[in-house]
Gaussian input, Z-matrix of N, CA and C with variables (Angstrom, degrees):
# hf/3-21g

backbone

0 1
 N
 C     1     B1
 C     2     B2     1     A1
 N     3     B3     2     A2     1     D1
 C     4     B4     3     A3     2     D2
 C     5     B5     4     A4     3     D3
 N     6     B6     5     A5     4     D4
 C     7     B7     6     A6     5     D5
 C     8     B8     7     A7     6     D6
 N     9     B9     8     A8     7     D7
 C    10    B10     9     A9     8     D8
 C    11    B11    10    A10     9     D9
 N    12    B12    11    A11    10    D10
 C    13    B13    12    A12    11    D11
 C    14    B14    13    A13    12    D12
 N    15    B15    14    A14    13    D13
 C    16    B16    15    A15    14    D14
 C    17    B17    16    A16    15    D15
 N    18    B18    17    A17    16    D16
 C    19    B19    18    A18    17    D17
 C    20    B20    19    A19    18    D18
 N    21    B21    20    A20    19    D19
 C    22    B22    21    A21    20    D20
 C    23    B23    22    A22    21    D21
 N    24    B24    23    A23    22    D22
 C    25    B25    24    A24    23    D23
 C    26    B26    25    A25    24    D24
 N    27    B27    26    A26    25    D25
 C    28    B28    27    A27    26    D26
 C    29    B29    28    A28    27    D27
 N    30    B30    29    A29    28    D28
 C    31    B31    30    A30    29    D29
 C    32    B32    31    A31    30    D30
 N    33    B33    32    A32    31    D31
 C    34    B34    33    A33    32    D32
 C    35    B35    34    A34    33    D33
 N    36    B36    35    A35    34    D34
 C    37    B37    36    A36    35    D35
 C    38    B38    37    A37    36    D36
 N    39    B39    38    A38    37    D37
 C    40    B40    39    A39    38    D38
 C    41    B41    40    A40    39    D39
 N    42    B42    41    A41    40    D40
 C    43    B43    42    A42    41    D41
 C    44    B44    43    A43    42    D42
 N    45    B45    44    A44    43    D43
 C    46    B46    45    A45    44    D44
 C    47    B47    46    A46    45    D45
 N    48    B48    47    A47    46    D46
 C    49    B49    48    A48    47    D47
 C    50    B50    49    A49    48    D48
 N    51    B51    50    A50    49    D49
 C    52    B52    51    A51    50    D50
 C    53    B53    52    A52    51    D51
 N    54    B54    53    A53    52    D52
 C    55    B55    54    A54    53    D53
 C    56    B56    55    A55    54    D54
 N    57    B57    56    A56    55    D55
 C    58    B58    57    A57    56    D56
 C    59    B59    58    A58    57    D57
 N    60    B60    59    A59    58    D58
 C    61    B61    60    A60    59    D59
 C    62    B62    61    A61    60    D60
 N    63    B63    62    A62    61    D61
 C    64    B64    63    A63    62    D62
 C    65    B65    64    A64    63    D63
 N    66    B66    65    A65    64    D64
 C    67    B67    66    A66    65    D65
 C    68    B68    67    A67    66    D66
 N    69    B69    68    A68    67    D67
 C    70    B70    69    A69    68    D68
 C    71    B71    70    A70    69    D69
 N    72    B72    71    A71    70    D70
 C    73    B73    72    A72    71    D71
 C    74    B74    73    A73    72    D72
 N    75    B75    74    A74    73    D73
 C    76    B76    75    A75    74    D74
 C    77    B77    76    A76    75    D75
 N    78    B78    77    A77    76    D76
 C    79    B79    78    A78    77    D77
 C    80    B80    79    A79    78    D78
 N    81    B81    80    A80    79    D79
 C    82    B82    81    A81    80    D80
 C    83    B83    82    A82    81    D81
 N    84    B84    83    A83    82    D82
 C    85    B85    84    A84    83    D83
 C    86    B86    85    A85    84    D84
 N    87    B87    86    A86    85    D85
 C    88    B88    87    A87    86    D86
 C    89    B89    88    A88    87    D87
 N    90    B90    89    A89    88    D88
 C    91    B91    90    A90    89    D89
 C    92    B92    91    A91    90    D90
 N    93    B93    92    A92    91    D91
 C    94    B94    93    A93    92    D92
 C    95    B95    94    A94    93    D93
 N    96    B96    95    A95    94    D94
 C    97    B97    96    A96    95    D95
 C    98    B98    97    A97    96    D96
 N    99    B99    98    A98    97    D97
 C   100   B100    99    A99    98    D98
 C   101   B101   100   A100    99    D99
 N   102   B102   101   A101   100   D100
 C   103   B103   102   A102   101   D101
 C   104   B104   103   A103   102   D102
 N   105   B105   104   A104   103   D103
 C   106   B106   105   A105   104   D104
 C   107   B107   106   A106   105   D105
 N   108   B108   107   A107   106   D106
 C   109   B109   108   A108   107   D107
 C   110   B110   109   A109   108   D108
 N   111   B111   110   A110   109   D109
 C   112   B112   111   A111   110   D110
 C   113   B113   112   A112   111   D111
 N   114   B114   113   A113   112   D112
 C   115   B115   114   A114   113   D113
 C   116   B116   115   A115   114   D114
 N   117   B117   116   A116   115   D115
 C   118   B118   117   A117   116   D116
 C   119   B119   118   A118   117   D117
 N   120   B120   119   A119   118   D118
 C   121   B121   120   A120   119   D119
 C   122   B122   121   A121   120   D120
 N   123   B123   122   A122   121   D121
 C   124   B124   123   A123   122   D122
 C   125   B125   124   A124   123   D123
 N   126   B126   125   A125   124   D124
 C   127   B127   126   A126   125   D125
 C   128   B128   127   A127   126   D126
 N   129   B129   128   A128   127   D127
 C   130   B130   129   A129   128   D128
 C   131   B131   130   A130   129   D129
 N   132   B132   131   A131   130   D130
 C   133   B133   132   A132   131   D131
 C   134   B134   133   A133   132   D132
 N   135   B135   134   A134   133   D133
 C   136   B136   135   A135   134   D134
 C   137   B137   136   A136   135   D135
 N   138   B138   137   A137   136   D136
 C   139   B139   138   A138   137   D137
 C   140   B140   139   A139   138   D138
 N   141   B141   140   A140   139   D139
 C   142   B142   141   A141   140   D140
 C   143   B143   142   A142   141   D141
 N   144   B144   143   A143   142   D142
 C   145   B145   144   A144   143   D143
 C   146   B146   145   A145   144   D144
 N   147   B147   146   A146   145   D145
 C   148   B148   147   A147   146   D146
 C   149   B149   148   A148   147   D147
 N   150   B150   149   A149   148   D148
 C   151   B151   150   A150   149   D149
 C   152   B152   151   A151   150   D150
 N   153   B153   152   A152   151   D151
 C   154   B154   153   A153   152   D152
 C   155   B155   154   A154   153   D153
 N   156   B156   155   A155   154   D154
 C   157   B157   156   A156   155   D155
 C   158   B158   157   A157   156   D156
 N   159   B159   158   A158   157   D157
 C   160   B160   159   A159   158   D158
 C   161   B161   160   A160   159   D159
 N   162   B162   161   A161   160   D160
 C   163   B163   162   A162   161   D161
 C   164   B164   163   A163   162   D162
 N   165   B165   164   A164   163   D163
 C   166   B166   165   A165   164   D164
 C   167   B167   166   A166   165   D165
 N   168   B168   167   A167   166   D166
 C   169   B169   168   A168   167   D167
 C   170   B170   169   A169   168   D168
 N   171   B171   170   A170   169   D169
 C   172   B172   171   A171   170   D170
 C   173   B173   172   A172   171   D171
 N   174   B174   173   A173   172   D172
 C   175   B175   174   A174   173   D173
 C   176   B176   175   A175   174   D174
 N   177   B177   176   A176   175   D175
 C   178   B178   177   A177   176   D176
 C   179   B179   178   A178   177   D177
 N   180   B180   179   A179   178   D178
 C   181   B181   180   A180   179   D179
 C   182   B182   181   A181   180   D180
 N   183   B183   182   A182   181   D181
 C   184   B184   183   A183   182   D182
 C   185   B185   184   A184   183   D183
 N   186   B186   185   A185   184   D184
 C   187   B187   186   A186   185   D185
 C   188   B188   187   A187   186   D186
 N   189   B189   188   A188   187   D187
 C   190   B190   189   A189   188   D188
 C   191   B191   190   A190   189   D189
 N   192   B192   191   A191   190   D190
 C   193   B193   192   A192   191   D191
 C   194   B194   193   A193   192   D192
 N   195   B195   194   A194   193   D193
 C   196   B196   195   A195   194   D194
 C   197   B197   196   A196   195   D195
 N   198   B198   197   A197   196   D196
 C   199   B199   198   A198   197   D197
 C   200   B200   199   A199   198   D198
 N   201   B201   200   A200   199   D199
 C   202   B202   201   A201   200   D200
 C   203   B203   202   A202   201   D201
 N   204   B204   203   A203   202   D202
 C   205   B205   204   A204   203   D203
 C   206   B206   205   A205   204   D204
 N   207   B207   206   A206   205   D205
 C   208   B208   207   A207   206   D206
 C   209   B209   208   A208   207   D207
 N   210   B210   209   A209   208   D208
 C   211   B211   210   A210   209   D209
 C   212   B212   211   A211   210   D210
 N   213   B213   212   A212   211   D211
 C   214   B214   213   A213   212   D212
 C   215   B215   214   A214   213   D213
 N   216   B216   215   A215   214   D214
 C   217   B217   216   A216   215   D215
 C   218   B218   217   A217   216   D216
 N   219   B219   218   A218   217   D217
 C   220   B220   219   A219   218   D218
 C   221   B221   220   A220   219   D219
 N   222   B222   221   A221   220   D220
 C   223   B223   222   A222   221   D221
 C   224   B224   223   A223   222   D222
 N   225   B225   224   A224   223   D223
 C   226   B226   225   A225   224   D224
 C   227   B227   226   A226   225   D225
 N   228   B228   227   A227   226   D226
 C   229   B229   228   A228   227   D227
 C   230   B230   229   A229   228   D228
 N   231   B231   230   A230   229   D229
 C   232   B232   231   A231   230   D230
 C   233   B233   232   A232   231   D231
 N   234   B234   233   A233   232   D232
 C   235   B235   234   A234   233   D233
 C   236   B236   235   A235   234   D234
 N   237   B237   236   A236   235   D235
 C   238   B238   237   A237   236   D236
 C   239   B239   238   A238   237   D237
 N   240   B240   239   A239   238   D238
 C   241   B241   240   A240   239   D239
 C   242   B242   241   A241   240   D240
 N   243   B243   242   A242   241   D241
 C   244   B244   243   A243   242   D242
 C   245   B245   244   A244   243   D243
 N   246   B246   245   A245   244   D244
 C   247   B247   246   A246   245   D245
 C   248   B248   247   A247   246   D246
 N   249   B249   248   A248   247   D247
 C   250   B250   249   A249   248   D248
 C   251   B251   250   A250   249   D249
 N   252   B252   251   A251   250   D250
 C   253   B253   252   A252   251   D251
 C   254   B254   253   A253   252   D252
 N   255   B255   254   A254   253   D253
 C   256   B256   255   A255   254   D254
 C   257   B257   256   A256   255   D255
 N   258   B258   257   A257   256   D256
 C   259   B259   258   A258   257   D257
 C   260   B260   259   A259   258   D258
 N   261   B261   260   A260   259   D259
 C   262   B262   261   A261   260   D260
 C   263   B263   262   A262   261   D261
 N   264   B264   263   A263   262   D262
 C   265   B265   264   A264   263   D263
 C   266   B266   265   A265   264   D264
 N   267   B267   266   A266   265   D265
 C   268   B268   267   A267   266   D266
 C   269   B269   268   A268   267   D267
 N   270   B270   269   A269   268   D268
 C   271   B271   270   A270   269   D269
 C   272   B272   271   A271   270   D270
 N   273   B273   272   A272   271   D271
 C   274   B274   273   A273   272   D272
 C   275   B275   274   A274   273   D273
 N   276   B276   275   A275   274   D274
 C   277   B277   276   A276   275   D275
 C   278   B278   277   A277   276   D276
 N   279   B279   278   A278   277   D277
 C   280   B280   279   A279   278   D278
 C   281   B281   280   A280   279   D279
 N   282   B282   281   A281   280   D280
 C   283   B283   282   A282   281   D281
 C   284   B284   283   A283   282   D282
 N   285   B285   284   A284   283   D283
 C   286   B286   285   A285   284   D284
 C   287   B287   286   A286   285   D285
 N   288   B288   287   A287   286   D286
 C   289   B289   288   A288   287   D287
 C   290   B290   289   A289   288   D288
 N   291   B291   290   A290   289   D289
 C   292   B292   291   A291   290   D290
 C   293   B293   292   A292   291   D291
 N   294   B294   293   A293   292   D292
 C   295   B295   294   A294   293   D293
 C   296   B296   295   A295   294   D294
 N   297   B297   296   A296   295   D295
 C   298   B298   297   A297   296   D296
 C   299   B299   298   A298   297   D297
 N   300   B300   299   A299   298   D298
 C   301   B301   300   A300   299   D299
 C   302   B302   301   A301   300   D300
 N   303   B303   302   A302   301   D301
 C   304   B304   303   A303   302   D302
 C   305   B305   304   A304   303   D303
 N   306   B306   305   A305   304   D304
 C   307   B307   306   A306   305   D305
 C   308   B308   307   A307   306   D306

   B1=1.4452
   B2=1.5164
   B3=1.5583
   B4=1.2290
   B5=2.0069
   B6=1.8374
   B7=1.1804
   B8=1.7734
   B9=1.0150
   B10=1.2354
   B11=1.4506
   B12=1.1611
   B13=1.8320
   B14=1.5441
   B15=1.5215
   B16=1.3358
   B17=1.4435
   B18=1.0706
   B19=1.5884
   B20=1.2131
   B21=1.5698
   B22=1.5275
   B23=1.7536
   B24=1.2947
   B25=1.2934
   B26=1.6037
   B27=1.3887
   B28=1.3484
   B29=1.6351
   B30=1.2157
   B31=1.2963
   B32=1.7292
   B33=1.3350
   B34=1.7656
   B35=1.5210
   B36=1.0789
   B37=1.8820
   B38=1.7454
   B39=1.3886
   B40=1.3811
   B41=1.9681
   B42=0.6720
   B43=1.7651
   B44=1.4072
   B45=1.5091
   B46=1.5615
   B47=1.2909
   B48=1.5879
   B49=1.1819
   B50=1.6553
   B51=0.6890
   B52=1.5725
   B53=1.5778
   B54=1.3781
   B55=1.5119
   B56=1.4180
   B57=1.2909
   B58=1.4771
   B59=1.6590
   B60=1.2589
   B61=1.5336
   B62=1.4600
   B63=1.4500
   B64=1.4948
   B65=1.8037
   B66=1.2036
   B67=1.8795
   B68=1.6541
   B69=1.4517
   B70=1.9361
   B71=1.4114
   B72=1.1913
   B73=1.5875
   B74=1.7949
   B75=1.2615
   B76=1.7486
   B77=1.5268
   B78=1.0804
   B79=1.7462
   B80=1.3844
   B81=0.9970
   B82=2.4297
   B83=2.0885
   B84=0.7434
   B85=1.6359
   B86=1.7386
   B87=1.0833
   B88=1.2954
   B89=1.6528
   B90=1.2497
   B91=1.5726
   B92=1.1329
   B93=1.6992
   B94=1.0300
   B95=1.8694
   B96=1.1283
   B97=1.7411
   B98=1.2309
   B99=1.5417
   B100=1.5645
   B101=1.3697
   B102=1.5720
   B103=1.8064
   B104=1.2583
   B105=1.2912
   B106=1.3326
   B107=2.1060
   B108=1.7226
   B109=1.3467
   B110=1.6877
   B111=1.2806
   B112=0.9866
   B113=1.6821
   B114=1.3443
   B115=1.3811
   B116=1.7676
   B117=1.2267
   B118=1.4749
   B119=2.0146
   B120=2.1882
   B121=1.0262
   B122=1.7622
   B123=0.7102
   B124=1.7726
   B125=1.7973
   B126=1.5796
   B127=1.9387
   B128=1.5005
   B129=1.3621
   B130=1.6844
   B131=1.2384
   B132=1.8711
   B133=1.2217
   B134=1.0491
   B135=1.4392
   B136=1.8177
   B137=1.3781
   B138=1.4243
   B139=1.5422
   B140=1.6928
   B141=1.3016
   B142=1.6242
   B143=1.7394
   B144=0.9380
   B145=1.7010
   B146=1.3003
   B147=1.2321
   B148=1.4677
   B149=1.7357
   B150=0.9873
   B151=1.6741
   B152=1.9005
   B153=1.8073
   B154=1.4044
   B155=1.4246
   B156=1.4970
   B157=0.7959
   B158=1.5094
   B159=1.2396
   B160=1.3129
   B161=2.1812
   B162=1.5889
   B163=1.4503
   B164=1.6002
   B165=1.3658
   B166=1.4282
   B167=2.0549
   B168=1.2290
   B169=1.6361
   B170=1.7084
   B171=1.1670
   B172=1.8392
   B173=1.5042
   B174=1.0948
   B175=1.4761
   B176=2.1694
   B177=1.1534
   B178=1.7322
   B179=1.8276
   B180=1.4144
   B181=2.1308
   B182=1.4922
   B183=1.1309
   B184=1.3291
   B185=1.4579
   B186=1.7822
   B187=1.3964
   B188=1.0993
   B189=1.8482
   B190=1.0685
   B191=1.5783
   B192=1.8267
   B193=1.3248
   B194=1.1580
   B195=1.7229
   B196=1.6438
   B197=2.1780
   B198=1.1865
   B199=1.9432
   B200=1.4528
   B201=1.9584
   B202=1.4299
   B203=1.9101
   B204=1.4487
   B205=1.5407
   B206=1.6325
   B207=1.4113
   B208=1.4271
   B209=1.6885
   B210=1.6742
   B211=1.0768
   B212=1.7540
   B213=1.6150
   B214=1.7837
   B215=1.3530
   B216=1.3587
   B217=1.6638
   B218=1.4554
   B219=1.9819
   B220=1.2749
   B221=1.5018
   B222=1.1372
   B223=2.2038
   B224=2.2621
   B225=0.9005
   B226=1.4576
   B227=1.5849
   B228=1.0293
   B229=1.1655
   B230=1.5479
   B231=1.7570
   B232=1.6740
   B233=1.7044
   B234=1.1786
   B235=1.4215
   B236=1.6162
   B237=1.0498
   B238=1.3691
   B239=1.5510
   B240=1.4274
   B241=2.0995
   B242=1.2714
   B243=1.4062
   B244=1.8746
   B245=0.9898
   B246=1.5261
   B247=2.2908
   B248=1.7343
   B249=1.8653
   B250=1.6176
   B251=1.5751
   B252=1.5760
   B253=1.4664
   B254=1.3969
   B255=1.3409
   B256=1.5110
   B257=0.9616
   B258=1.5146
   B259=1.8001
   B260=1.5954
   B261=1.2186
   B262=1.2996
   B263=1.4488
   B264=1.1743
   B265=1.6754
   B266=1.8255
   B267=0.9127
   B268=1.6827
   B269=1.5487
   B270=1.6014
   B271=1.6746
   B272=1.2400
   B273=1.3388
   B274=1.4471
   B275=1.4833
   B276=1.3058
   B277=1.4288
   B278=1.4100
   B279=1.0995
   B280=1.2680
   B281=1.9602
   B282=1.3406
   B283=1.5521
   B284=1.3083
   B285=1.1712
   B286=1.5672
   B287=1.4578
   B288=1.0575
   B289=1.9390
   B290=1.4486
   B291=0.8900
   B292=1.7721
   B293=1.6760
   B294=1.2464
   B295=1.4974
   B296=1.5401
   B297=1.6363
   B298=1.1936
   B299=1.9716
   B300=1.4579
   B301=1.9370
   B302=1.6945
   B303=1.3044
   B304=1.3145
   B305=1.5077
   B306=1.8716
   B307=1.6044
   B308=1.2161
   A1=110.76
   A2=120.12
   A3=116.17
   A4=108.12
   A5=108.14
   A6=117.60
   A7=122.08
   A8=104.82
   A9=123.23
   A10=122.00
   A11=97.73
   A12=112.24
   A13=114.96
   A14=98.39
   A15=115.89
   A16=122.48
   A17=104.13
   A18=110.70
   A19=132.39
   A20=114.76
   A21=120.84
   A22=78.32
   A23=125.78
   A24=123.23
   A25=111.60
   A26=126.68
   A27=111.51
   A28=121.46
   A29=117.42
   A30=118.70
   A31=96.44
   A32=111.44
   A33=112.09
   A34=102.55
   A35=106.08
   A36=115.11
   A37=92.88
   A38=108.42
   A39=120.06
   A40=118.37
   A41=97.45
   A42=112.67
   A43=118.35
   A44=108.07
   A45=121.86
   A46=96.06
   A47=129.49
   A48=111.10
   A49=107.80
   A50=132.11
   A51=109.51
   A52=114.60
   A53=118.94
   A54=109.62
   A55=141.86
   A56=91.26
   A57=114.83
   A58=112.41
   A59=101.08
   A60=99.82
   A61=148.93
   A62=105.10
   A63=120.63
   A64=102.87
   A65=105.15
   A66=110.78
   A67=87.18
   A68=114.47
   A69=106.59
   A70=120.78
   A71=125.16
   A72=144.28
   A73=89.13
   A74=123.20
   A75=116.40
   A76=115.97
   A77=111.22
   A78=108.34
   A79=98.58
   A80=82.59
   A81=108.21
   A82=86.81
   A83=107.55
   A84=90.49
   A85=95.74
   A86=136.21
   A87=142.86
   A88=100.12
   A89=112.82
   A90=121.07
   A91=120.56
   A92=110.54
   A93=118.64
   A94=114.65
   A95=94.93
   A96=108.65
   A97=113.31
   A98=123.08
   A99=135.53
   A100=109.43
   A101=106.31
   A102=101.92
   A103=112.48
   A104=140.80
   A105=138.00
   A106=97.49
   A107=95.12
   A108=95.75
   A109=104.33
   A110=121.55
   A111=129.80
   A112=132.53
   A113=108.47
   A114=138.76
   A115=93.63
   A116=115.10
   A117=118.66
   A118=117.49
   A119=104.38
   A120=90.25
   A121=132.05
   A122=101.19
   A123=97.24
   A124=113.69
   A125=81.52
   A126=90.46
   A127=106.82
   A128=116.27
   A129=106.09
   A130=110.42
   A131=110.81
   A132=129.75
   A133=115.03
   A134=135.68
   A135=123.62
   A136=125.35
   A137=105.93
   A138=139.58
   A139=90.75
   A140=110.84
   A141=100.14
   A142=103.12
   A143=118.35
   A144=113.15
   A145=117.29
   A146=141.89
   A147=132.20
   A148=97.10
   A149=106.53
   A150=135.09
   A151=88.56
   A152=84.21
   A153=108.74
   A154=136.04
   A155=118.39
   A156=129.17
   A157=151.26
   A158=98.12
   A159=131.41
   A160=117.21
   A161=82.86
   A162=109.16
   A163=115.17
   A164=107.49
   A165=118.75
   A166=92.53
   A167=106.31
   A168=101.22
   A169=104.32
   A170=109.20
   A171=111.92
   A172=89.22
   A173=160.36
   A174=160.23
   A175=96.70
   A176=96.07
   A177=95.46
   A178=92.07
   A179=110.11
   A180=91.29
   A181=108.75
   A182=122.98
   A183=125.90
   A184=122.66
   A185=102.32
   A186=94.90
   A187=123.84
   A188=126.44
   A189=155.84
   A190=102.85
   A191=107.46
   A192=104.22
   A193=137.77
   A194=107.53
   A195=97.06
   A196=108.01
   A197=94.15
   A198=109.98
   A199=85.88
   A200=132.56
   A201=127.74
   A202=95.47
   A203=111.32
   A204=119.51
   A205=105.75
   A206=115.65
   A207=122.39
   A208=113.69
   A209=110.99
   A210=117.80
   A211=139.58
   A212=77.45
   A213=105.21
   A214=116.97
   A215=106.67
   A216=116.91
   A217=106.80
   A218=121.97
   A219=115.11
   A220=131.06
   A221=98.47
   A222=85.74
   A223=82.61
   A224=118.24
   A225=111.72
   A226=110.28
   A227=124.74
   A228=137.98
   A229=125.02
   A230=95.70
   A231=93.52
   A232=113.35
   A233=118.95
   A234=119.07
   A235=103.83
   A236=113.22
   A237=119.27
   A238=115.03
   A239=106.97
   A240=102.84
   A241=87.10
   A242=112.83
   A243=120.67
   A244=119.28
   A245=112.83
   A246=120.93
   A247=81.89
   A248=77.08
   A249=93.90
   A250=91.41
   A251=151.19
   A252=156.33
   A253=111.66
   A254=142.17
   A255=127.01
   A256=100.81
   A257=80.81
   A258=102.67
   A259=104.30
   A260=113.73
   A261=137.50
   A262=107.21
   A263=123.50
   A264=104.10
   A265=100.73
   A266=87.78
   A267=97.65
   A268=115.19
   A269=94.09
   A270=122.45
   A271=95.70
   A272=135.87
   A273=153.42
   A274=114.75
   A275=123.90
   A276=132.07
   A277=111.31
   A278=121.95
   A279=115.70
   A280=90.32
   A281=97.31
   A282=118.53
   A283=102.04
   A284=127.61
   A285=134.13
   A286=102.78
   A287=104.37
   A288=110.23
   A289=111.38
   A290=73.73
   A291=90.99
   A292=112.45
   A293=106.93
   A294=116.92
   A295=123.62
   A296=90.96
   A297=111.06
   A298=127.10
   A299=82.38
   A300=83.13
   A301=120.65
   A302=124.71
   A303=118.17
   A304=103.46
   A305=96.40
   A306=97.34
   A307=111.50
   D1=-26.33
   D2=-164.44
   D3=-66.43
   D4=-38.01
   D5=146.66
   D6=-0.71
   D7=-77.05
   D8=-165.69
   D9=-107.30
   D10=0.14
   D11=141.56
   D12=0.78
   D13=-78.24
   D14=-160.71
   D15=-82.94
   D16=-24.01
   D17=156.71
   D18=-78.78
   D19=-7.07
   D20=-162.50
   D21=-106.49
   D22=-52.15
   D23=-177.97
   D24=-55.50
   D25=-33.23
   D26=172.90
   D27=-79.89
   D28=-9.45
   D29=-169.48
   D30=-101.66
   D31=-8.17
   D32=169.06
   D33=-76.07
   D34=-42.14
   D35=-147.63
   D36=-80.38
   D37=-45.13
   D38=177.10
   D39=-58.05
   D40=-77.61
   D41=151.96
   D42=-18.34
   D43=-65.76
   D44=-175.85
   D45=-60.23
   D46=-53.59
   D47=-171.70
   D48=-80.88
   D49=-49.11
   D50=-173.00
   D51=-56.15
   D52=-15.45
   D53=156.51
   D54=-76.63
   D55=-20.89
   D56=166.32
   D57=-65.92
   D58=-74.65
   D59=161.00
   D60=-38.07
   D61=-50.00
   D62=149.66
   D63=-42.73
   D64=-72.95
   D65=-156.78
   D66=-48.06
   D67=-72.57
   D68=177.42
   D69=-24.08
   D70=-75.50
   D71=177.80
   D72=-39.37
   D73=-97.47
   D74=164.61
   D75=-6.13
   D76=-77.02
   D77=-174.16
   D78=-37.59
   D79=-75.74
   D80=-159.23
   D81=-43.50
   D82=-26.75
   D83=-165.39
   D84=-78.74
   D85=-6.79
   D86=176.85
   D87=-88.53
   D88=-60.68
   D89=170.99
   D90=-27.42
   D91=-74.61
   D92=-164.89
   D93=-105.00
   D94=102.50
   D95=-173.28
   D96=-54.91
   D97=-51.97
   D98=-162.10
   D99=-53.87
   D100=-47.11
   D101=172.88
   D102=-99.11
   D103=43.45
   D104=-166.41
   D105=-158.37
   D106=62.68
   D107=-171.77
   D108=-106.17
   D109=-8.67
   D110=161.19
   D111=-131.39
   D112=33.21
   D113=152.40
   D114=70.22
   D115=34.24
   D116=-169.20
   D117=-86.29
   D118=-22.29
   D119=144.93
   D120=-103.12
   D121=-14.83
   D122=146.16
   D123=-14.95
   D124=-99.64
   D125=166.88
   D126=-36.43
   D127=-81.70
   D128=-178.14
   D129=-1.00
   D130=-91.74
   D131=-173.65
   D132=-38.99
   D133=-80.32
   D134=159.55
   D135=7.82
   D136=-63.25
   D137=-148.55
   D138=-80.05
   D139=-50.33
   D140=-171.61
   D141=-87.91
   D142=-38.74
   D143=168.96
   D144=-62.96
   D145=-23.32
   D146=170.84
   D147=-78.21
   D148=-39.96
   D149=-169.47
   D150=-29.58
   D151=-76.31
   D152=173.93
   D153=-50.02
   D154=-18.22
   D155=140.83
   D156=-112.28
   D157=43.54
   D158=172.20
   D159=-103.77
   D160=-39.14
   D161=173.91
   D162=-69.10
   D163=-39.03
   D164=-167.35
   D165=-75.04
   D166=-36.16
   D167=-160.01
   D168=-93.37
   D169=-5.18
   D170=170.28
   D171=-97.11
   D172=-55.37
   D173=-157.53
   D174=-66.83
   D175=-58.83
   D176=-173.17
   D177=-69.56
   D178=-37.59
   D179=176.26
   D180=-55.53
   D181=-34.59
   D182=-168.95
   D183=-68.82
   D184=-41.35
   D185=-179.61
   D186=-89.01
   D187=-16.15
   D188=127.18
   D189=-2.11
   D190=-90.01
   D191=161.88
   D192=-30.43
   D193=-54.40
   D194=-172.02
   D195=-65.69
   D196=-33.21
   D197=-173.68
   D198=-43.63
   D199=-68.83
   D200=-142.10
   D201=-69.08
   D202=-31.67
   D203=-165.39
   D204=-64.37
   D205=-47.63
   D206=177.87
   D207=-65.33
   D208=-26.89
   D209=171.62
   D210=-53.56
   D211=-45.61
   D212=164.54
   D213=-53.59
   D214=136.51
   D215=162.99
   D216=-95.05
   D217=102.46
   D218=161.31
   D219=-71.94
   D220=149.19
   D221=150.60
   D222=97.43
   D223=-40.64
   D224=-143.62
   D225=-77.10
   D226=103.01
   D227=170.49
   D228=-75.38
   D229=108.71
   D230=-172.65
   D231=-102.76
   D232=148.34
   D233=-160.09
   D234=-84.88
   D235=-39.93
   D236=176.72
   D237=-41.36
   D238=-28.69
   D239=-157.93
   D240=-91.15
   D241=-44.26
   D242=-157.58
   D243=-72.06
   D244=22.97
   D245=171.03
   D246=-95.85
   D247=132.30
   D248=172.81
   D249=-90.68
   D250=136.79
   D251=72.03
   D252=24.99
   D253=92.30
   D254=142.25
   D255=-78.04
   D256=160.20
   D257=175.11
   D258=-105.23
   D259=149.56
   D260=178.11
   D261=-86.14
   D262=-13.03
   D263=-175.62
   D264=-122.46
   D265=144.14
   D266=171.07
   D267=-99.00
   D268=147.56
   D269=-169.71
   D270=-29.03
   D271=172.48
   D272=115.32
   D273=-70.34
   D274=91.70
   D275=174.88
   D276=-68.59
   D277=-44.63
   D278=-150.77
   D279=-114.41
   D280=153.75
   D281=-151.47
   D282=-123.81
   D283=144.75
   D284=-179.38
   D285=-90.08
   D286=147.76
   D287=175.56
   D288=-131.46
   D289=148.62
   D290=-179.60
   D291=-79.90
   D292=135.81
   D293=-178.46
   D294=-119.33
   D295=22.97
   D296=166.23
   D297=-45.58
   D298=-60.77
   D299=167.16
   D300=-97.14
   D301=-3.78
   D302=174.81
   D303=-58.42
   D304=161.34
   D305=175.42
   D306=-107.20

């Protein structure tokens, strides 16, 4: 995790502020009536706080992702899985039918 430190910390700091901002811009558009004659920062505000948290939840998939990817062991071939099993019995091809409607 320490890895990805720095990316998890910019997508907090980034995030935080556009929610902050959004929620301000939102409030104040209730406040202040005179410029809010067609409820356009309203939307604004919305728009950058979902915005912001839209950003925050692709940034934590990512590091998430990258954490499970570093986690993995590639390449390693274990001898134990790679015995193929035959089977000893053969298919049943042929199928019973019903003679329900024959005459």
């Amino acid at each position: 995790m320490e890895a990805n430190q720095k990316m998890l910390d910019a997508v907090k700091w980034v995030s935080g502020t556009g929610c902050v901002i959004g929620i301000i811009i939102f409030a104040l558009s209730f406040f202040v009536s005179d410029y809010n004659k067609d409820y356009i920062f309203t939307a604004v505000g919305i728009a950058i706080t979902l915005s912001a948290a839209a950003i925050f939840l692709v940034g934590i998939f990512f590091v998430l992702t990258e954490e499970m990817v570093m986690k993995t062991h590639k390449g390693e071939i274990v001898p134990e899985t790679t015995k193929i099993i035959k089977m000893k019995t053969k298919a049943n091809t042929q199928t019973k039918r019903s003679t329900e409607f024959s005459n």
